[in-house]
C-alpha positions in Angstrom: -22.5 -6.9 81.4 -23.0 -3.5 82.6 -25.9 -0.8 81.0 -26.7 2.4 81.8 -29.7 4.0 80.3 -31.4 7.1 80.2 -34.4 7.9 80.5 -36.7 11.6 81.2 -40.4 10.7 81.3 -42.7 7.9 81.8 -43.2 7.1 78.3 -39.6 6.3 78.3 -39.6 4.6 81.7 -42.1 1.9 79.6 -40.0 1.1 77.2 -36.8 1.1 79.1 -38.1 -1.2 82.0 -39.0 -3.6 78.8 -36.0 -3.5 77.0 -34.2 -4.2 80.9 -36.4 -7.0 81.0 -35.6 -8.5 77.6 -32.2 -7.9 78.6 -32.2 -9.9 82.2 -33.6 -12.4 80.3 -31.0 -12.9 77.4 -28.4 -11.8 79.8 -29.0 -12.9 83.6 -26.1 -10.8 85.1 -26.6 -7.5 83.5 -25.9 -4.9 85.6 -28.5 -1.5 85.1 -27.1 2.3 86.2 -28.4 5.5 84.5 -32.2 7.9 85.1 -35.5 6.1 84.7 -39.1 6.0 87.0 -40.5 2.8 88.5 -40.5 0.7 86.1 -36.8 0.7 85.0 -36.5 1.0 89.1 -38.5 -2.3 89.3 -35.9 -3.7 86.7 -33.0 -3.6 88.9 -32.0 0.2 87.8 -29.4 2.2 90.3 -30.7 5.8 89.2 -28.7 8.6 89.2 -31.6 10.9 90.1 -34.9 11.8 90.3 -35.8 11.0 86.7 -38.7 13.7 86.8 -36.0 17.0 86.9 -35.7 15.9 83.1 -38.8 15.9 82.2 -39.3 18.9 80.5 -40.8 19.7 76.9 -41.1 23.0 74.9 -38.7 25.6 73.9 -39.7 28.3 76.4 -39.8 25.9 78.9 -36.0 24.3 77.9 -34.8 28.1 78.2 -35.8 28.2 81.8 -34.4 25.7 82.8 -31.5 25.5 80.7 -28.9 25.9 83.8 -30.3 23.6 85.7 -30.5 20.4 82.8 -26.8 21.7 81.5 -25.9 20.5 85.2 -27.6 17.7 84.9 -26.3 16.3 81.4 -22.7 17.0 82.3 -23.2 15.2 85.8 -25.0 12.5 84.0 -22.2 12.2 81.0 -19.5 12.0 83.5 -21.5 9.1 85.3 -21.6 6.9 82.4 -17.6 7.6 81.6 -17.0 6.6 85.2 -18.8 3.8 84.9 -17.7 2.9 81.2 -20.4 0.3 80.5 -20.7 -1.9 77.7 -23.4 0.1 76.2 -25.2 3.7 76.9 -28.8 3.4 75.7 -30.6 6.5 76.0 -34.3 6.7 75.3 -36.0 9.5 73.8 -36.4 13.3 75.0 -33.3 14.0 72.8 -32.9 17.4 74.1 -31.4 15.7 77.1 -30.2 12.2 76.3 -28.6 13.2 72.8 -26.5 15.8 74.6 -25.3 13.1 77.1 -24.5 10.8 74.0 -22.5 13.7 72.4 -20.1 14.3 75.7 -19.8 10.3 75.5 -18.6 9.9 72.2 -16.1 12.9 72.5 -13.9 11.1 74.6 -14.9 7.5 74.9 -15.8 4.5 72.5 -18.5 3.4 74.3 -21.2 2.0 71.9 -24.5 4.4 71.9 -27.8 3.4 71.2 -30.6 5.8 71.1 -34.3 4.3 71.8 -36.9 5.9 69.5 -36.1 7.2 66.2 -36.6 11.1 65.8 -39.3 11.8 64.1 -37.5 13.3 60.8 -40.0 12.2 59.0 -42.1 14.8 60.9 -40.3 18.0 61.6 -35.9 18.8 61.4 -34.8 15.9 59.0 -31.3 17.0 59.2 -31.6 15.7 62.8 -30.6 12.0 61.7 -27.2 13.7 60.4 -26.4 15.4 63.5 -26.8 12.3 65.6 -25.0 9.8 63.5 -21.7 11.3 64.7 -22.1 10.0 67.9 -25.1 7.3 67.8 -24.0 3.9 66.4 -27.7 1.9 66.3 -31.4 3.3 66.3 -34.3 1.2 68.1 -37.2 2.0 66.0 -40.8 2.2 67.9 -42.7 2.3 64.2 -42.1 0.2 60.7 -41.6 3.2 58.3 -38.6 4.9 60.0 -35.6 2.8 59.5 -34.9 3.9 56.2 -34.9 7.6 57.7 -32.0 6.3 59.8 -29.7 3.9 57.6 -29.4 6.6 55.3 -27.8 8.9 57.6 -25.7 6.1 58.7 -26.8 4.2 61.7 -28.0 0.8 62.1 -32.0 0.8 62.6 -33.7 -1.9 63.8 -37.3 -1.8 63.8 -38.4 -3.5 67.6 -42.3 -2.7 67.8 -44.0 -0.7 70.5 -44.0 -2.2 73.9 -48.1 -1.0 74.4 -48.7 -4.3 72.2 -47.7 -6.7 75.1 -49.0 -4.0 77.8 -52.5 -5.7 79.6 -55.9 -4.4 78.8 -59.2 -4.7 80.8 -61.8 -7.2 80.2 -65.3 -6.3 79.3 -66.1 -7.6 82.7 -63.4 -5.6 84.6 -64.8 -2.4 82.3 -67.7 -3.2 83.6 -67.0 -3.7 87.4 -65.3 0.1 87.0 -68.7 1.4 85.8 -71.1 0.3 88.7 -68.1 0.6 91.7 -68.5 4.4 90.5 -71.9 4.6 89.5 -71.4 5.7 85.8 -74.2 4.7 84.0 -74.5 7.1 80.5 -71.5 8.0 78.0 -67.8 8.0 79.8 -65.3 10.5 78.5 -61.7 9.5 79.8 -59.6 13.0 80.4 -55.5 12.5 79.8 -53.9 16.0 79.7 -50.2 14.8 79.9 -47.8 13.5 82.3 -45.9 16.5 82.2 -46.3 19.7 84.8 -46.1 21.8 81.3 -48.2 19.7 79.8 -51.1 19.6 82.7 -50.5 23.2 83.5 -51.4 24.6 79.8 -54.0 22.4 79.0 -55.8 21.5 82.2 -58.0 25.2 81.6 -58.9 23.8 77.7 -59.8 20.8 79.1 -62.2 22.1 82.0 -63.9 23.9 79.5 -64.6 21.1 77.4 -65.7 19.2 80.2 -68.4 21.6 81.0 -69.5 22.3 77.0 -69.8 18.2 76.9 -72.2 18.1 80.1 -73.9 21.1 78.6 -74.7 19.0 75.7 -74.6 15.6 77.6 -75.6 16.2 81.2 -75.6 12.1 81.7 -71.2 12.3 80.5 -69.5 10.7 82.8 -65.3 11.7 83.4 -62.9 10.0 84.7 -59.2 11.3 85.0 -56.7 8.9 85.5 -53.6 11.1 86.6 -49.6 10.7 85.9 -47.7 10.0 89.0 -45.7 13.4 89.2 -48.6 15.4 88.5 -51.4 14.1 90.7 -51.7 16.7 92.4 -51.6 19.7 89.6 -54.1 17.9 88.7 -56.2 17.8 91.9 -55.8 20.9 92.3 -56.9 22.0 89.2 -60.2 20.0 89.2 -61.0 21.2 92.5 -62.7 24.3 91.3 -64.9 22.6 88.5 -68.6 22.5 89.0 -68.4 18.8 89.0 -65.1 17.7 89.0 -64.2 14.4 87.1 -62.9 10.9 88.8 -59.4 11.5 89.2 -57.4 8.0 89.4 -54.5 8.6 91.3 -51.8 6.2 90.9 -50.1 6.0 94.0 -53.5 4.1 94.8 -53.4 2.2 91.7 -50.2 0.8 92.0 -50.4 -1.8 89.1 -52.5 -0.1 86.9 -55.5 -2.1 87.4 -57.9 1.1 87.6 -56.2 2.9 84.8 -56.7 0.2 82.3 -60.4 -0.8 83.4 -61.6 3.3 82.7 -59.7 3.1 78.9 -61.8 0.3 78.7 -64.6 1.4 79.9 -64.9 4.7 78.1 -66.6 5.7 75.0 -64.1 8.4 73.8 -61.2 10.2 75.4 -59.9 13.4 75.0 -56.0 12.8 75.4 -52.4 14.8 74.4 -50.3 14.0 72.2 -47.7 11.2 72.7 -48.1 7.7 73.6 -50.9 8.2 75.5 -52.8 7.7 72.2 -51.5 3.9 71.5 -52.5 2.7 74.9 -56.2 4.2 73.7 -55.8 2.5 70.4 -54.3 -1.3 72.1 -57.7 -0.4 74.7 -60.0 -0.1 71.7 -61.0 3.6 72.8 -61.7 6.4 70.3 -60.2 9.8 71.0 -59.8 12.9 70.2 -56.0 14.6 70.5 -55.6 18.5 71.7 -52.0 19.8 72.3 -50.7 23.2 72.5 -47.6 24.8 73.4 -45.8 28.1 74.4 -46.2 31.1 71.2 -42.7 30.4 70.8 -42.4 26.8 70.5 -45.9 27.1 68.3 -44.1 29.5 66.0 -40.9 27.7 65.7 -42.4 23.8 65.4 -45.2 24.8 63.2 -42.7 26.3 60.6 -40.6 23.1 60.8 -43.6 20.3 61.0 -43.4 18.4 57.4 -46.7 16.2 57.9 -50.2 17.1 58.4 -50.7 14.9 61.5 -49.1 13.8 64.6 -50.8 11.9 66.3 -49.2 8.1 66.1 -52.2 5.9 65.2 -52.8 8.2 62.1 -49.1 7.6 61.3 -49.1 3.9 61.7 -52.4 3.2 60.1 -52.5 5.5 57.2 -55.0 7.2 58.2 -56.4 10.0 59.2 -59.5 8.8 61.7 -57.8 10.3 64.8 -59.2 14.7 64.7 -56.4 16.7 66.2 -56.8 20.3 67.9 -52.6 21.7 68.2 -51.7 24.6 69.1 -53.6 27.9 67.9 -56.7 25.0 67.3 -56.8 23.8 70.7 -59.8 25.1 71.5 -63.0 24.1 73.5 -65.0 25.0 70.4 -64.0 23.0 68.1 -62.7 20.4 70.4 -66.2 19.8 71.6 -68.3 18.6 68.5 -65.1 16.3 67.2 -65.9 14.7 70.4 -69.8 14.4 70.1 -69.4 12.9 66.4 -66.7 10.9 67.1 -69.1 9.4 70.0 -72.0 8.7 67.7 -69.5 7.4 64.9 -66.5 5.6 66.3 -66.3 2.6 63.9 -63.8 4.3 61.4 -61.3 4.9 64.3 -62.1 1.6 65.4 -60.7 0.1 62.6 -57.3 2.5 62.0 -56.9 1.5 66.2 -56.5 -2.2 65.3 -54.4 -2.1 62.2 -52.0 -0.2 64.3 -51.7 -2.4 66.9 -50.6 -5.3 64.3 -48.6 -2.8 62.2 -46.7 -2.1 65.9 -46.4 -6.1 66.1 -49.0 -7.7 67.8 -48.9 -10.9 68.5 -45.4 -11.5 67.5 -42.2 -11.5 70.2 -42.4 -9.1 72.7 -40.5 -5.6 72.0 -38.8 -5.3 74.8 -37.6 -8.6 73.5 -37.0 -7.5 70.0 -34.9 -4.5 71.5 -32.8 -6.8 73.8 -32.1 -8.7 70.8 -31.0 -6.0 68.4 -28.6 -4.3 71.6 -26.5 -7.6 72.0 -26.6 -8.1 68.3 -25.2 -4.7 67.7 -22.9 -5.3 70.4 -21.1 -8.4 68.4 -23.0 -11.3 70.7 -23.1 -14.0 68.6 -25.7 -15.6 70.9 -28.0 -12.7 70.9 -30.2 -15.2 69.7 -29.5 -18.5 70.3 
């Protein structure tokens, strides 16, 4: 059986290298070709490319690079008709992978699934339309979105969140973090993105609320720990801070060890939006979310958003314990007290963190598992599972 799969950015790389695995375990000759990071890499993947040239997010930032991921998509659609696997699963940043799935279907048959529904239920609900004509099956990441999806005319099957079977650190390991560094008061984990965008227009909010919070707090411990492609944005954007924060760097980290002992170890975090915020909520570690975005993209996406949050453990939970700072609110101001309450109050959040996690399918069969299972299914194996 051969599979190529697409993914841009790390989130993505998660849950394809879990869906691979479920799939090498249903299917032990599978065969993987496509765009992914280390851990679809680690999974036996043959990539394409460097899956980082994809990873781009924002209108003004699409624009200028627009000649440049044009290449890439047509390059990337011609690989999977050369190829002509049994399945193209692309995963997420739609502005790429849809596009691919579009030049697909225009002249092949191949059968398309798309990894993570598009959140119509947030912002652009006439997106499920415009994909249906050349996606046949959605993998769901969150219960309340296949219906969004079956009535555009796709098969959705609702697999869970990977981050549910993803280890956490041990009290003790949390712990052993603390003294190796010396961190004795409140810990304040610092996760501005995995994107250069991202890091590069929020690293200057986020150095000013690191210095209001020692202001008020002068015994705040921060730690950083860093995405692989922009470790050193972020270095360099620390190095000027009166006292810069631990940055984990995860070239020296290699299996996450580090990364997971600080979420566990911290008393709040001040994160971006994304997934970032359900590996905080399966750590058990309160946060705050700040996001902002080109004027553009803030004008166009604010006009279009159809929910007042979104930020996923408010989504999943029903709730709305999780304060949010986006766009023209993303500011050290009012960023800073959310983040002094929230550490003198976390047990609300507390609570929203943990029904999450079961509503995302804790404790049941793995997702990765789940998604392997729905792919064959949708592909006509009867023994999908047998």
């Amino acid at each position: 059986m051969k599979v190529f799969v697409v993914a841009g950015e790390p989130s993505g790389d998660r849950l394809g290298a879990a869906l691979m695995a479920g799939l090498g375990t249903l299917v032990p000759d599978v065969q993987f070709r496509g765009i992914g990071g280390p851990g679809m890499i680690g999974q036996g993947l043959e990539p394409l490319f460097d899956m980082d040239e994809i990873a781009i997010m924002g209108i003004t930032e699409i624009l200028r690079e627009y000649r440049h991921l044009k290449a890439r998509i047509r390059q990337t659609a011609d690989a999977v008709l050369a190829e002509r696997p049994d399945v193209l699963i692309t995963i997420d940043l739609p502005e790429f992978s849809l596009r691919v799935a579009r030049l697909v279907k225009a002249v092949s048959d191949i059968r398309v699934v798309h990894y993570v529904a598009p959140t119509v239920w947030a912002w652009r609900p006439g997106r499920a339309q415009k994909m249906a004509a050349h996606v046949d099956q959605v993998l769901a990441l969150l219960p309340f979105e296949p219906p969004y999806m079956e009535a555009a005319g796709m098969r959705c099957d609702f697999v869970g969140h990977p981050v549910v079977t993803e280890p956490v650190a041990s009290g003790d390991d949390a712990q052993a973090f603390r003294t190796a560094h010396g961190l004795t008061g409140p810990l304040a984990l610092l996760l501005p993105g995995s994107r250069r965008s991202e890091v590069g227009r929020l690293m200057p909010v986020f150095a000013e609320v690191a210095a209001r919070l020692r202001e008020q707090r002068p015994d705040m411990g921060l730690v950083l720990p860093a995405g692989g492609a922009v470790t050193t944005l972020v270095r360099e954007a620390v190095a000027d801070w009166p006292a810069p924060p631990l940055v984990i760097d995860p070239a020296a980290d290699p299996d996450g060890a580090q990364k997971r002992a600080a979420f566990a170890a911290a008393d709040l975090a001040l994160a971006a939006s994304g997934t970032v915020s359900l590996e905080l909520a399966a750590a058990g570690t309160p946060m705050v979310i700040a996001y902002d975005m080109s004027w553009l993209s803030r004008q166009i996406i604010g006009r279009m958003l159809r929910t007042d949050t979104v930020t996923l453990v408010n989504l999943v939970s029903e709730t709305r314990s999780v304060p949010e700072f986006i766009g023209r609110t993303c500011r050290p101001e009012l960023i800073v007290p959310a983040m002094l309450a929230l550490l003198d109050n976390p047990q609300a959040q507390r609570a929203a963190m943990a029904a999450t996690m079961t509503r995302l399918g804790q404790g049941g069969e793995a997702p990765g598992l789940r998604a392997a299972h729905a792919v064959l299914d949708g592909l006509g194996h009867a023994s999908a599972r047998a």
